[in-house]
C-alpha positions in Angstrom: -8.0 20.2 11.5 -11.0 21.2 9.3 -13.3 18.6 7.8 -14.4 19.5 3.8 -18.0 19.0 3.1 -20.5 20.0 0.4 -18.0 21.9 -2.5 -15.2 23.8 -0.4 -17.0 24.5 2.7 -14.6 23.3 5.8 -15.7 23.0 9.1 -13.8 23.2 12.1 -13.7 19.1 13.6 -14.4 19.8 17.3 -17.5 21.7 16.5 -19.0 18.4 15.5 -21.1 16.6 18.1 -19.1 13.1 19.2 -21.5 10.8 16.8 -20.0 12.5 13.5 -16.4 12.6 15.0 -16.9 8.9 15.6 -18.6 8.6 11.7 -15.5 10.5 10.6 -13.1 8.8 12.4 -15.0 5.1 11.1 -14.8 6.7 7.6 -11.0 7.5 7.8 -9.9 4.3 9.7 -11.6 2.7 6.4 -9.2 4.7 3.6 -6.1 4.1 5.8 -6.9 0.5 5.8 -7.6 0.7 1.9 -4.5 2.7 1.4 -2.3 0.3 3.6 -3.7 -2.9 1.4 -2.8 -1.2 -1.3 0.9 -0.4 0.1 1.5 -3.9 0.7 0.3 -5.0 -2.8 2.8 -2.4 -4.3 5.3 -3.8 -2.1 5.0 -7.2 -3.1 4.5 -6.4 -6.9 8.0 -4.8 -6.3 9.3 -8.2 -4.6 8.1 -9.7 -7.8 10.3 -7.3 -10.4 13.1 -7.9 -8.4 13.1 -11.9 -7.9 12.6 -11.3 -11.7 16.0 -9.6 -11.9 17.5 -12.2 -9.1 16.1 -14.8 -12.2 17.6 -13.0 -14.9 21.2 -12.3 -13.7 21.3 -15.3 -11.5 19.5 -18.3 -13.8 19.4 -17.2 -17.3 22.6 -15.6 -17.4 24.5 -18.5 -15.9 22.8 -21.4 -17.0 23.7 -22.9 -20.9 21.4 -24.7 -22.8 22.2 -27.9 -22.0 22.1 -27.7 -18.6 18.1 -28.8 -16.4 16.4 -26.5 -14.6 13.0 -26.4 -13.0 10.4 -24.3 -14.7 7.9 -23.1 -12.2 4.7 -23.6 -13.2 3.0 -22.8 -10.0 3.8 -21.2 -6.8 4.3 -24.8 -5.6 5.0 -27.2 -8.8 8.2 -27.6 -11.0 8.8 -29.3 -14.1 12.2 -30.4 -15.4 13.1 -28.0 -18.6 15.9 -26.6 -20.7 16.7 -22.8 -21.9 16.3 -22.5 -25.7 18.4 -19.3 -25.3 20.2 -17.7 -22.9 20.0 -14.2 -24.7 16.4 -13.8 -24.9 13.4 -14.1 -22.3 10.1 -13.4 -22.5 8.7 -10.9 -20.0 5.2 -10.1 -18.9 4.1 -7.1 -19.7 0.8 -7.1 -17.8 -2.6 -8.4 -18.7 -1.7 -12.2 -19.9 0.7 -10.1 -22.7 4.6 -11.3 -22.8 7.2 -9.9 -25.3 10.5 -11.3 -26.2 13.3 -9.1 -25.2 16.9 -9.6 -24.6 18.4 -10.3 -21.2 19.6 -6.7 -21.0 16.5 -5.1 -22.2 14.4 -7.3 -19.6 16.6 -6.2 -16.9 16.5 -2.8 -18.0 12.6 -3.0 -18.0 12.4 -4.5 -14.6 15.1 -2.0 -13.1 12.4 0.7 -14.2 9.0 -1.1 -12.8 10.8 -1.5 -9.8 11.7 2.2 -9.8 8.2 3.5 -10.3 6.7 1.0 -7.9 9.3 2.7 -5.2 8.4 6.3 -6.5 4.8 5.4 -5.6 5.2 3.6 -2.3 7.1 6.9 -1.4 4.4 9.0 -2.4 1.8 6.6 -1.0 3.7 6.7 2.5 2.9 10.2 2.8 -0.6 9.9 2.1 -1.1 7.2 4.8 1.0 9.2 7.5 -1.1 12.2 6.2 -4.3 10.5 7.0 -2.9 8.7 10.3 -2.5 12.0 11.4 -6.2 13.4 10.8 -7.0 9.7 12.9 -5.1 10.7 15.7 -6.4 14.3 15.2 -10.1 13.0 15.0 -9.2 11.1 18.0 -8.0 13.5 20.2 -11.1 16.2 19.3 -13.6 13.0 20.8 -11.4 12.4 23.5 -11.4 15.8 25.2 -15.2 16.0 24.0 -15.9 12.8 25.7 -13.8 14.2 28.9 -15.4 17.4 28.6 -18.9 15.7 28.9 -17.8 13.6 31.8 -16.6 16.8 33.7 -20.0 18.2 32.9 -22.0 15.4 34.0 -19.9 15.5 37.3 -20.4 19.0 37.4 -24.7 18.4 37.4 -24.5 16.1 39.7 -22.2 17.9 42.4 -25.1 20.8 42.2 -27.8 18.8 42.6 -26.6 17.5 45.6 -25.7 20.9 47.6 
């Protein structure tokens, strides 16, 4: 594995000395952590999308007007409400803006978000296994350097004893 520094120059990792390996290690084991946050917020936006769906096909689609449901307001409070329709919804398009659609059109736009959503988390997986490799990699070059250092220290001291 070569390490990219300045614009295009690559440099072959074990010729570092151990404190840049252990930098460069530091520096990678901090975007794989990023990049694994970031996974697990795509997951869970994708969660969202599809309990969306669940809602649609299995709440609105089902329920009549003069049936009660509870109306989330919070993660953890309900209120007692009614459906005005059961052919329209309003969906959240993202950044406090919600548009009035029709059941099929919501579903429709949900099926897609959580298409992309998986698109990404497939192209993000291969990014993180890409840089969990160049950890292991970098991990590997500082443990034969650090073995290689022990050997030599062993080495000194085995002469200057004969």
């Amino acid at each position: 594995m070569t390490s990219k520094q300045g614009q295009g120059q690559q440099i072959e990792i074990s010729s570092l000395p151990i404190p840049q390996l252990q930098e460069l290690k530091s520096q990678l084991d901090r975007e794989l952590e990023h990049l694994t946050t970031s996974f697990q917020s795509l997951r869970t936006a994708q969660s969202k999308f599809r309990d969306c769906l669940k809602s649609i096909s299995q709440g609105v689609n089902t329920v009549t007007a003069e049936k009660p449901l509870l109306v989330p307001l919070t993660s953890s409070l309900y209120v007692p409400g009614r459906l005005s329709s059961s052919t329209n919804v309003l969906v959240d398009v993202g950044t406090g803006f919600f548009v009035e659609k029709s059941t099929s059109d919501a579903s429709d736009f949900y099926n897609r978000k959580v298409k992309d959503l998986g698109d990404s988390l497939k192209d993000l997986e291969q990014v993180i296994n890409g840089k969990a490799n160049n950890v292991r990699v970098v991990e590997e070059v500082i443990r034969v350097k650090v073995l290689s250092a022990q050997e030599q220290g062993g080495k000194e001291k085995g002469e200057a004893k004969g």
